[in-house]
LOPA-75353 format. One line per field, with one value per atom (N, C-alpha, C, O): y, x, z; atom name. Coordinates in pm, 1 decimal, padded with zeros to 6 digits. Each point is the difference from the previous one (the first is absolute). Example, Ala and Ser with C-alpha at 12.3 -4.5 7.8 and 13.67 -1.06 7.14 Angstrom:
2
yy <- (-00569.0, 00119.0, 00120.0, -00001.9, 00106.9, 00119.0, 00109.0, 00110.8)
xx <- (01319.0, -00089.0, 00090.0, 00103.6, -00138.6, 00082.0, -00077.0, 00050.9)
zz <- (00780.0, 00000.0, 00000.0, 00066.5, -00138.5, 00006.0, 00073.0, 00016.9)
site <- (N, CA, C, O, N, CA, C, O)
This chain:
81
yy <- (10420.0, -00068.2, 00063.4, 00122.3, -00197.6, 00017.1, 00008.5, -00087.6, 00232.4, 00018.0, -00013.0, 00026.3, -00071.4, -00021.9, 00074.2, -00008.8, 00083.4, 00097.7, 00003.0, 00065.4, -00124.6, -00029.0, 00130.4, 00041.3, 00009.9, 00134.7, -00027.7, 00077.8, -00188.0, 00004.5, -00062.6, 00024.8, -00105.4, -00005.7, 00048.7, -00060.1, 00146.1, 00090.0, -00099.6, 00037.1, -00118.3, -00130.6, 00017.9, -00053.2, 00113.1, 00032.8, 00136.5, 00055.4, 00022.7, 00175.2, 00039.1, 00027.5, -00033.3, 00043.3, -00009.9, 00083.0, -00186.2, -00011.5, 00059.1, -00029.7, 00123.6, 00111.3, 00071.9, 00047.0, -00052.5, 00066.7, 00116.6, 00063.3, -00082.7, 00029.1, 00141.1, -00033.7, 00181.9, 00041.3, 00051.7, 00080.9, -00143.2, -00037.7, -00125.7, 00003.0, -00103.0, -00076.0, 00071.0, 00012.8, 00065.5, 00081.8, 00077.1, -00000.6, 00081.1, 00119.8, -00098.0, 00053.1, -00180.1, -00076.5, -00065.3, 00008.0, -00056.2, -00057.5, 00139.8, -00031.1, 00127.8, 00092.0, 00059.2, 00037.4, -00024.8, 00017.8, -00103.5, 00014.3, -00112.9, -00131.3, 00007.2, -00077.3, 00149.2, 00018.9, -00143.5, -00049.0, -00009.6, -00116.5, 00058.7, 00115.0, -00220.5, -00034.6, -00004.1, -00041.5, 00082.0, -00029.9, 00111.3, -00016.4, 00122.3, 00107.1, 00048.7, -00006.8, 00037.1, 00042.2, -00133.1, 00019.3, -00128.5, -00100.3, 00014.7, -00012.8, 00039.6, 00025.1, 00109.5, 00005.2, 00090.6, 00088.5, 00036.5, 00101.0, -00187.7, -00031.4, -00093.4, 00000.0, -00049.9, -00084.8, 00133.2, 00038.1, 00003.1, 00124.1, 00025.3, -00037.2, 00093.8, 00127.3, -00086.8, 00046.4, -00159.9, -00117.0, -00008.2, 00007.7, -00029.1, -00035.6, 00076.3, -00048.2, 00200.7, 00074.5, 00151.3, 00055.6, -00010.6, 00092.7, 00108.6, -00017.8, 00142.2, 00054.3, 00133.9, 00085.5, -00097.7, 00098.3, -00061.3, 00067.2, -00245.1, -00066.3, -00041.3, -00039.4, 00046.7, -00044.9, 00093.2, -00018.6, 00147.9, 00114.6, 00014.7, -00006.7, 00024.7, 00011.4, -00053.5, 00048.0, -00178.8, -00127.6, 00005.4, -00056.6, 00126.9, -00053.4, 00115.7, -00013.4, 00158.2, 00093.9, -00079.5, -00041.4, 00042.5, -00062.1, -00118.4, 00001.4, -00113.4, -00113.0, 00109.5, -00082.3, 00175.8, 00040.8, 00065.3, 00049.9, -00067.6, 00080.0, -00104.3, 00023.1, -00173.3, -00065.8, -00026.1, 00055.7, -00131.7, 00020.3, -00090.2, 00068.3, -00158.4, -00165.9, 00056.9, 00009.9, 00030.9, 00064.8, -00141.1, 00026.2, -00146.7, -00079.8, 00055.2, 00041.0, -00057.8, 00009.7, 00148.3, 00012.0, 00116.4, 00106.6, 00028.0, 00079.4, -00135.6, -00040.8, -00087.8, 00068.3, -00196.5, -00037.3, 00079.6, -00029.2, 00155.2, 00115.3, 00069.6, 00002.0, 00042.7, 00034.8, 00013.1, 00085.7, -00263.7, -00058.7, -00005.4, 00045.8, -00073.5, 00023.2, 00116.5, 00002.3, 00109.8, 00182.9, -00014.7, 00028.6, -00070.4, -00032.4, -00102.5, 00072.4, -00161.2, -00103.2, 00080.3, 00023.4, 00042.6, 00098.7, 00076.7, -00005.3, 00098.7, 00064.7, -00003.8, 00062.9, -00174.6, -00062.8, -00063.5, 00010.5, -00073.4, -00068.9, 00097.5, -00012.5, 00170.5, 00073.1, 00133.9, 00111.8, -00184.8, 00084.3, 00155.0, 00095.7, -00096.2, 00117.8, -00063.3, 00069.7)
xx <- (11091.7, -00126.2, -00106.5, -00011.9, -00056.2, -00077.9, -00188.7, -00067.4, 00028.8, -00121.7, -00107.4, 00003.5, -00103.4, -00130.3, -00134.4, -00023.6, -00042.2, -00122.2, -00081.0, 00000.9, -00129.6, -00093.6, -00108.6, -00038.4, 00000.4, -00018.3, -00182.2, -00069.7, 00025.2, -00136.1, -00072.0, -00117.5, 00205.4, -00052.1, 00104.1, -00012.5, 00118.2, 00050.7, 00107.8, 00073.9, -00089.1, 00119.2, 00106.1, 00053.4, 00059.5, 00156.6, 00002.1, 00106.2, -00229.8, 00028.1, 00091.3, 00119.8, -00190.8, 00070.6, 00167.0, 00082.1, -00058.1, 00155.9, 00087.3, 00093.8, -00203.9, 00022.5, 00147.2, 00013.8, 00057.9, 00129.1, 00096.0, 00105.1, -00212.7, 00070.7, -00120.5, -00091.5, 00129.4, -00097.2, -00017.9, -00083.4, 00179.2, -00019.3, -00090.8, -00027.1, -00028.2, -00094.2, -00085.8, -00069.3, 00009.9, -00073.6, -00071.8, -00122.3, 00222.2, -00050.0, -00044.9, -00091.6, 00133.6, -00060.3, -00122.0, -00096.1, 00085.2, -00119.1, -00125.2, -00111.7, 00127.8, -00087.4, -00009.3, -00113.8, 00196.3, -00036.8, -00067.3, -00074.4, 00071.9, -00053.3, -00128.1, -00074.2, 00015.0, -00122.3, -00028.7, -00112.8, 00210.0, 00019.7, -00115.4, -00033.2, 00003.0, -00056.7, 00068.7, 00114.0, -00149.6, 00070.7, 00135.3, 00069.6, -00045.3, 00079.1, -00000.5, 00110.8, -00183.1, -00017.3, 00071.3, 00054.1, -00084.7, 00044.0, 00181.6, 00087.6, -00068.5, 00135.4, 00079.7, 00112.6, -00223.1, 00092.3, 00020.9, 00061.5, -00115.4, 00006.3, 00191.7, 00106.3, -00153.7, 00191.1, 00097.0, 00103.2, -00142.8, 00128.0, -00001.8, 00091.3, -00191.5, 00022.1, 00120.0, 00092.5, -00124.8, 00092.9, 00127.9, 00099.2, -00099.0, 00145.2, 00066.9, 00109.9, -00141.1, 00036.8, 00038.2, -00083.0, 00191.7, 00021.8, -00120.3, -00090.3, 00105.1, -00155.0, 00025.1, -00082.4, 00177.5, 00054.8, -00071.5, -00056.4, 00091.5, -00059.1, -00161.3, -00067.1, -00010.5, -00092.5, -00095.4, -00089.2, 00121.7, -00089.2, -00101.6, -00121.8, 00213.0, -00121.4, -00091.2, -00094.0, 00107.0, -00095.9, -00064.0, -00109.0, 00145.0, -00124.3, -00125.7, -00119.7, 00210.0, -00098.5, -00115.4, -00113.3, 00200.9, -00072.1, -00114.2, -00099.9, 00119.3, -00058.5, -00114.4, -00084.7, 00053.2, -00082.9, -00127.1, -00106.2, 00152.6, -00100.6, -00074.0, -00075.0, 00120.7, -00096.4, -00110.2, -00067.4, -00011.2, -00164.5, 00016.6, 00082.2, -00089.3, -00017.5, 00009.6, 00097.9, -00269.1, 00049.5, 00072.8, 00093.3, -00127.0, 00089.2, 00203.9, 00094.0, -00095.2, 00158.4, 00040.6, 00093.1, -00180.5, 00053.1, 00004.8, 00085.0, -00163.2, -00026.1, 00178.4, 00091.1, -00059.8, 00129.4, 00101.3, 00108.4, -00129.4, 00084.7, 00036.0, 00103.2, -00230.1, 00039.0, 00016.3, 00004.3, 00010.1, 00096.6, 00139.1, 00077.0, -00005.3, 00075.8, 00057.7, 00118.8, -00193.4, 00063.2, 00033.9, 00114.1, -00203.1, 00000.1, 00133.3, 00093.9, -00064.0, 00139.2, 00095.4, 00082.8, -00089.4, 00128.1, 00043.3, 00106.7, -00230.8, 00057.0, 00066.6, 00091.0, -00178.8, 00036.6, 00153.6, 00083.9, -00076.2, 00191.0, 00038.2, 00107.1, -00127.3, 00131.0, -00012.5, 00043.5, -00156.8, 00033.3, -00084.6, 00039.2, -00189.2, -00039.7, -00142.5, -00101.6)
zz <- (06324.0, 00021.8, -00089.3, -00007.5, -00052.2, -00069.5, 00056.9, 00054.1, -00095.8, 00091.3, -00093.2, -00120.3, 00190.7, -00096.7, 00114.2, 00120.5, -00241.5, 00015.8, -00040.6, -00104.3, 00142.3, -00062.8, 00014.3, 00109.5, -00226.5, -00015.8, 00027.0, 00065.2, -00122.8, -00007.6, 00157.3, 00027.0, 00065.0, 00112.7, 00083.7, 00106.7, -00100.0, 00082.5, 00105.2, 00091.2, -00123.3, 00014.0, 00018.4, -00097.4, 00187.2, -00035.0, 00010.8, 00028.4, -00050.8, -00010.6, 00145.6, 00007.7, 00068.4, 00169.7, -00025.9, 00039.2, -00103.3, -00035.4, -00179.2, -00073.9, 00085.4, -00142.0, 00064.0, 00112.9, -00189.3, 00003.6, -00098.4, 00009.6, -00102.9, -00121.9, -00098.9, -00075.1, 00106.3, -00066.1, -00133.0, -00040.7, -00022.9, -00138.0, -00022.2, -00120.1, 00172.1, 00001.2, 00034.2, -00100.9, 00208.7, 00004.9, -00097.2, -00013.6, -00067.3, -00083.7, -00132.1, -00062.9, 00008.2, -00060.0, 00044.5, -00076.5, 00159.9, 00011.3, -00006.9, -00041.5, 00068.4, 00026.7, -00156.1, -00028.7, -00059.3, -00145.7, -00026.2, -00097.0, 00146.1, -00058.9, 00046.0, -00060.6, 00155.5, 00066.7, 00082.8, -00004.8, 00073.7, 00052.2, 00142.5, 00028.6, 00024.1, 00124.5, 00098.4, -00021.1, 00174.0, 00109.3, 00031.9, 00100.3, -00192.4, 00009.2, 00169.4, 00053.2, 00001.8, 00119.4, 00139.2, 00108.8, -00173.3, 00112.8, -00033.2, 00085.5, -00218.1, -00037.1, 00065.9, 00049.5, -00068.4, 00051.8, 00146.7, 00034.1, 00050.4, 00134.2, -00014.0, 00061.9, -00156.7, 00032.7, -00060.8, 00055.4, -00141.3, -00049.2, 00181.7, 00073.8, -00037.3, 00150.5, 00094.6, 00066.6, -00084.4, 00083.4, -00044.7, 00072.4, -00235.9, -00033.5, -00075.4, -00027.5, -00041.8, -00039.8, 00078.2, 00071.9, -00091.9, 00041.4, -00025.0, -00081.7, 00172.1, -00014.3, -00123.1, -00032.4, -00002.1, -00105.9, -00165.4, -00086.3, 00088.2, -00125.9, 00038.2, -00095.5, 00251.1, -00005.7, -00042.4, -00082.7, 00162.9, 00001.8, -00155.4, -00016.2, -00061.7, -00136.7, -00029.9, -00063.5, 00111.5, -00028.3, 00078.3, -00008.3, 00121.5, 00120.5, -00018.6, 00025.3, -00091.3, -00059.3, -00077.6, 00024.8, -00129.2, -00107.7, 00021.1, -00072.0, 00182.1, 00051.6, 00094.7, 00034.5, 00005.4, 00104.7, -00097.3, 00037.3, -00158.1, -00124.9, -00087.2, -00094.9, 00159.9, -00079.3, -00016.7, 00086.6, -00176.0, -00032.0, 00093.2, 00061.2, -00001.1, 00062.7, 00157.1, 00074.0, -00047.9, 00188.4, 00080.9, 00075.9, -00088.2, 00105.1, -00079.2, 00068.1, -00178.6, 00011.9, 00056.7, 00079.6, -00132.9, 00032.8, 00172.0, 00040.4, 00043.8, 00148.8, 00001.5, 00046.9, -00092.6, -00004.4, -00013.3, 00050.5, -00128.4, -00062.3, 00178.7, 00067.0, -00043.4, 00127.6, 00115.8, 00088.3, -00118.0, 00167.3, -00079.0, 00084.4, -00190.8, -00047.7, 00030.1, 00032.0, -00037.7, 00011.7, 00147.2, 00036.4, 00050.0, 00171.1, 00010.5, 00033.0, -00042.2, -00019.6, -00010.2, 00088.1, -00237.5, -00020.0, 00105.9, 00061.3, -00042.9, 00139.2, 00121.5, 00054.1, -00022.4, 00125.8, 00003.4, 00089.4, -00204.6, -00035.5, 00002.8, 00059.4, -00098.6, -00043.7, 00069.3, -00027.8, 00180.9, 00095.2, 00004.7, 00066.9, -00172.1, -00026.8, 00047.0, -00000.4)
site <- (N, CA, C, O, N, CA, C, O, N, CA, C, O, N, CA, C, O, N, CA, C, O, N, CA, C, O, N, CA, C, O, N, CA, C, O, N, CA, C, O, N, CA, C, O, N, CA, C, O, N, CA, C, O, N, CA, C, O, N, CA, C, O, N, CA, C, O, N, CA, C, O, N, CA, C, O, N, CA, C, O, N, CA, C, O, N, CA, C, O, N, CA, C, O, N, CA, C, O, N, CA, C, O, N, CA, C, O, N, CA, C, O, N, CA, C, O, N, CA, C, O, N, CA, C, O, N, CA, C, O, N, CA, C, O, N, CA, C, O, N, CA, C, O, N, CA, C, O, N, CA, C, O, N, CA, C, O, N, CA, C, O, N, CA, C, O, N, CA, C, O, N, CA, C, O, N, CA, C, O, N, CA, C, O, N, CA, C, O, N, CA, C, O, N, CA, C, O, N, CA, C, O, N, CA, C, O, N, CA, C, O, N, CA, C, O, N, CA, C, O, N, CA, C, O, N, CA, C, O, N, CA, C, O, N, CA, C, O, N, CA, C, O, N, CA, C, O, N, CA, C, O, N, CA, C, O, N, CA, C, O, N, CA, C, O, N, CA, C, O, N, CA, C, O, N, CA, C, O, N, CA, C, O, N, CA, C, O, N, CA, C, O, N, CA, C, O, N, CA, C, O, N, CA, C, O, N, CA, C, O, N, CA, C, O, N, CA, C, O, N, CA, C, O, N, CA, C, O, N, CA, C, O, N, CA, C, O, N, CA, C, O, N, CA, C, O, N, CA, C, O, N, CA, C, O, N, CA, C, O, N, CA, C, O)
């Protein structure tokens, strides 16, 4: 199945799966990183999410970096910490 993510209104992020899409869009200085990385915490193991969610809690954009960390809060909570 083929997934679509709309980076500039955050469209599809919650269902981010993949964090090699991730680490691209964020070189790309894409928008909405933080709503993204709320779906890594969901659909990525917390071994591939963890970096990103670092990295997502340091952004300039206070609403995404606030997204960053309910993301860090998600992780936890799934993996029991």
């Amino acid at each position: 199945m083929t997934r679509s993510w709309d980076w500039a209104t955050g469209e599809g992020l919650l269902g981010l799966d993949n964090p090699e899409k991730w680490d691209a869009a964020f070189e790309r200085g894409e928008r909405s990183l933080g709503t993204a990385a709320i779906g890594l915490a969901f659909n990525c193991s917390l071994e591939d999410a963890s970096p990103r969610l670092v990295r997502a809690t340091q952004l300039p954009d206070t609403d995404q970096r606030g997204f960053a960390f309910t993301a860090v809060g998600t992780a936890a909570r799934l993996n029991g910490h």
